[in-house]
Structures are given as structure tokens and as C-alpha cells.
C-alpha positions as CSV (number, residue, x, y, z in Angstrom):
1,X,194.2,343.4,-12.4
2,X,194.2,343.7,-8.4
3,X,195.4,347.2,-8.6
4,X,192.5,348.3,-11.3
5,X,189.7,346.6,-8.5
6,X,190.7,348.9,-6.4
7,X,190.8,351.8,-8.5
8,X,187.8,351.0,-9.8
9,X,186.1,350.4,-5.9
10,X,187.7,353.9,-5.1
11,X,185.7,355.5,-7.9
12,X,182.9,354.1,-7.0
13,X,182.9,355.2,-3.3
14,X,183.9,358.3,-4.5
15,X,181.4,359.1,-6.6
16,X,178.6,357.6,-4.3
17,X,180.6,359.9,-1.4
18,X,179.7,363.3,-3.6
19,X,175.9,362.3,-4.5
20,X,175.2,361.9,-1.0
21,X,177.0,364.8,-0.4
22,X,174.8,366.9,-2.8
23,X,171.6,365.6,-1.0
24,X,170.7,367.8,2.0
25,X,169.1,366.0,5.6
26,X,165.9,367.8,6.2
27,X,166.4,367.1,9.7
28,X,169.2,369.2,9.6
29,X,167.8,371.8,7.6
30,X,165.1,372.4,10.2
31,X,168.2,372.9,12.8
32,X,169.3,376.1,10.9
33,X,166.2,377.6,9.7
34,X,167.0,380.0,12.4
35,X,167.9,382.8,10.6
36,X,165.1,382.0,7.5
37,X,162.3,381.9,10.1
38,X,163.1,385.2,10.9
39,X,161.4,386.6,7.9
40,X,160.2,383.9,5.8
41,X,158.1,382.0,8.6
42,X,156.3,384.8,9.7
43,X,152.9,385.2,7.3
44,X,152.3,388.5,8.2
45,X,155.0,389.4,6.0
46,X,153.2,390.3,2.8
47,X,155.7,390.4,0.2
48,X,158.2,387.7,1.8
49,X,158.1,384.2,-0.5
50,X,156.7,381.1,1.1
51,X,159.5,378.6,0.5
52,X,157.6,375.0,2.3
53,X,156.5,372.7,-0.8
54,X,159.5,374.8,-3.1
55,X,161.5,372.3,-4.8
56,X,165.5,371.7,-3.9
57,X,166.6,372.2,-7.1
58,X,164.7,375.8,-7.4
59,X,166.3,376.9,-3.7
60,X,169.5,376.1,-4.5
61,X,169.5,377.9,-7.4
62,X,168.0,380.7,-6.0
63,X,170.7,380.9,-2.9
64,X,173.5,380.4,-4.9
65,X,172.3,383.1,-7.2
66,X,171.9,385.2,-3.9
67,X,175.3,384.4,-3.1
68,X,177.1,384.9,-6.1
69,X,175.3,388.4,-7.0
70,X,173.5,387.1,-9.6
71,X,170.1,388.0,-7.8
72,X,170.1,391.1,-5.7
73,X,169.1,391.3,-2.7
74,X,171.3,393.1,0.0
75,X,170.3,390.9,2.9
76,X,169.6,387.6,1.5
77,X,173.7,387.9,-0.3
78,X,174.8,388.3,3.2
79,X,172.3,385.3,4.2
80,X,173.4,383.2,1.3
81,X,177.1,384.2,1.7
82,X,177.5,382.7,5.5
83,X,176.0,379.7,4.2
84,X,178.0,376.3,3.3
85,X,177.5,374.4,0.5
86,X,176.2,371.7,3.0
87,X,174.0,374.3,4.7
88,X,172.3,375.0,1.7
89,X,171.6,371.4,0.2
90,X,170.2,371.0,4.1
91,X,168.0,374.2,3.8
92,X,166.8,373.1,0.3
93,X,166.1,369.9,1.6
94,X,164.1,370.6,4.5
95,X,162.0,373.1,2.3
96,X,161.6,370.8,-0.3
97,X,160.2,368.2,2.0
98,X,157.2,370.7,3.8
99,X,153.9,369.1,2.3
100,X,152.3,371.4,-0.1
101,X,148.9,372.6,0.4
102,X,147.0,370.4,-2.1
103,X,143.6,370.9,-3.6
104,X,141.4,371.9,-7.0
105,X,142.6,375.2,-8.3
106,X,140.1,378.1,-7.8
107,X,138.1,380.1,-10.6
108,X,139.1,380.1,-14.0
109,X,142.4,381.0,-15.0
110,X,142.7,384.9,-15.9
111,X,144.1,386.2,-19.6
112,X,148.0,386.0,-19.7
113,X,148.0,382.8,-17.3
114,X,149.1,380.3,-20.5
115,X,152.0,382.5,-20.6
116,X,152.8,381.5,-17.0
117,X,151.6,377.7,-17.7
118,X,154.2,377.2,-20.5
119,X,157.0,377.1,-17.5
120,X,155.6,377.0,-14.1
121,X,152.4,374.7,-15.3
122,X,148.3,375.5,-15.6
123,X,148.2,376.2,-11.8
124,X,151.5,376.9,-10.6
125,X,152.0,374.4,-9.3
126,X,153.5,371.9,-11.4
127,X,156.7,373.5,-12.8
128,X,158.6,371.8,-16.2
129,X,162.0,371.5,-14.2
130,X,162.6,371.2,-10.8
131,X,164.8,374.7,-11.5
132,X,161.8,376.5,-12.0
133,X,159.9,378.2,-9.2
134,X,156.2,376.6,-8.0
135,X,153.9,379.7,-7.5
136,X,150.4,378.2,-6.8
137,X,150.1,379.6,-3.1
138,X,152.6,381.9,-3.3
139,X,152.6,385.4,-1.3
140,X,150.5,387.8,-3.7
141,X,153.0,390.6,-2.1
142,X,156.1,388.6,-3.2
143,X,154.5,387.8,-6.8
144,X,153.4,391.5,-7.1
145,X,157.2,392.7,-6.7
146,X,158.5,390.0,-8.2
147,X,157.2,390.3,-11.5
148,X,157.1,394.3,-11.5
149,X,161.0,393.7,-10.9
150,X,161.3,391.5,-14.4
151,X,159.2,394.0,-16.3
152,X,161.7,396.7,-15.1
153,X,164.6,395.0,-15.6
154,X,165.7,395.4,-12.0
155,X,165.7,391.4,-11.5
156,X,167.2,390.1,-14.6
157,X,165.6,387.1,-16.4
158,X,165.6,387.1,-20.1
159,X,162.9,384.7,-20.3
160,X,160.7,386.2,-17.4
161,X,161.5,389.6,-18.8
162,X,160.1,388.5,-22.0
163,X,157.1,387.1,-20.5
164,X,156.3,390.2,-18.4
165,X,157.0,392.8,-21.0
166,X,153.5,393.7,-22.3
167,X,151.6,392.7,-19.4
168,X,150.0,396.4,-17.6
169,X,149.6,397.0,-13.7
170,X,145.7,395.3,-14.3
171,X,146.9,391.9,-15.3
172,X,149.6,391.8,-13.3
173,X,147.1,391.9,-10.5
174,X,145.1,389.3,-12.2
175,X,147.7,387.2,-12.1
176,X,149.5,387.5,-8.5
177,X,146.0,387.3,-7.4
178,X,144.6,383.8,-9.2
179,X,148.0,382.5,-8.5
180,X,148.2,383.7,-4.5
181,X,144.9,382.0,-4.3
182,X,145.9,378.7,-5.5
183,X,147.0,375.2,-3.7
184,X,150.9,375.1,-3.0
185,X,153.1,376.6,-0.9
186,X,153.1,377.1,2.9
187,X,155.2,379.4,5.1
188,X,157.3,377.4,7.1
């Protein structure tokens, strides 16, 4: 009986040791934004993604794809490669916790926006799953190339892909530029 406590105790502290272990510090994510800051805190950078008000879950995703190749990018793989798994739960962390820019959404929604709403919600910026991206406020640059990638097939997606497929040069425009304008994310 003794001997199963124990076991038991173990497992527990265990598994308690690798949740907290999955959660990043922000604190310690601001320490090594270092390196982001470089390009992604500067706004002047028109097609560089804001990535304050993001969600964990979404940036973790997004630099392990970097770092596995799943999502090319020849500088962010090297970024994403030097980066420990600790590193990027504290990066994600510290992202995640930047206050988003909060307010009504502006004008109404152009054609093709329900398409976007199904995943990433009416505004952008209440996504279905913390794995999906928030886009209200993103950089119109970064949503421009971003979604001319899907529709080329350069960044793979099946679903985005899908989305993007029929959509011309004119509402692509329409779209990057109702969802730049809205309430979300902030460099930082």
C-alpha cells in the first residue's frame, strides 16, 4: 500500500512538474525578445506581423512550424531553430500577455469577410481555437503577403488555400484592409 502512495505522489508531481513546464513566464519572455524586437517591434516594417495580443497556443505553433520546416521562412527557421523549448513557451507567453488594442470594429465588413469569420471570428479578433491566428489589427503588409502566399500555394494550408482560392487582387485588398484597420494586435 505504502509503496503505491508513493508511486502515486510521484505521478502526481510529475505530471504537475511538465504542465508547469509547458507554461512560459512572460517576465522571461520579455528578457529574450531581443532578437524578435529586431524586426517585429519596429512598426515601420510594413509587412512584419504584430505578435502583442497573439495567443500562446497560435505562437507556438507558428515557431515550431518555423522550426521544423513546416513554414518557410529562411530567417525565422534559423530564429526558431536556436530557440529551446522553454524559450519558446516564454516568447509565447510574454506575447500572449501584451493587452490587445480593444474597441468597436470599424465600417461594415467587406464581401468574402464570412469566409474569414468562420475561423478567425466576425472581426478577427476572436479566433475558434487558440491555434488559430487573431488578425483584427494586424499589419495590412503582412496580411497582403500572407494571403497571396496561400492562394499560390507557396505557404501551404489546405484550409487557407481553400479559402483564398477564388478571391482576386481587389478583395484581397478589401480584406487586409477592413481587417488592418480593426481592434487587436499591437507591435511589441
Amino acid at each position: 500500500m505504502c509503496i503505491l502512495v508513493r508511486t502515486s505522489a510521484v505521478m502526481v508531481l510529475m505530471v504537475a512538474a511538465l504542465s508547469n513546464a509547458a507554461e512560459g513566464d512572460p517576465a522571461a519572455g520579455k528578457r529574450k525578445t531581443v532578437t524578435c524586437n529586431a524586426c517585429h517591434g519596429q512598426s515601420a516594417f510594413k509587412s512584419m506581423p504584430k505578435l502583442g495580443g497573439q495567443s500562446a497556443a497560435y505562437l507556438i505553433a507558428a515557431l515550431r512550424a518555423y522550426k521544423e520546416d513546416r513554414r518557410a521562412h529562411a530567417t525565422m527557421r534559423d530564429v526558431a531553430r536556436a530557440l529551446s523549448d522553454r524559450d519558446i513557451a516564454d516568447l509565447a507567453a510574454h506575447y500572449a500577455a501584451v493587452p490587445k488594442v480593444v474597441g468597436e470594429s470599424t465600417a461594415t465588413a467587406p464581401a468574402g469577410a464570412d469566409r474569414c469569420a468562420a475561423c478567425h471570428g466576425a472581426d478577427g479578433a476572436q479566433p475558434v481555437a487558440p491555434e488559430i491566428a487573431l488578425i483584427a489589427g494586424q499589419s495590412a503588409g503582412y496580411l497582403d503577403q500572407t494571403l497571396k502566399e496561400y492562394k499560390s500555394g507557396v505557404r501551404p494550408h489546405a484550409v487557407m488555400q481553400e479559402q483564398v482560392r477564388e478571391l482576386g487582387d481587389a478583395q484581397i485588398a478589401e480584406l487586409v484592409a477592413w481587417y488592418a484597420a480593426q481592434k487587436g494586435l499591437s507591435v511589441k
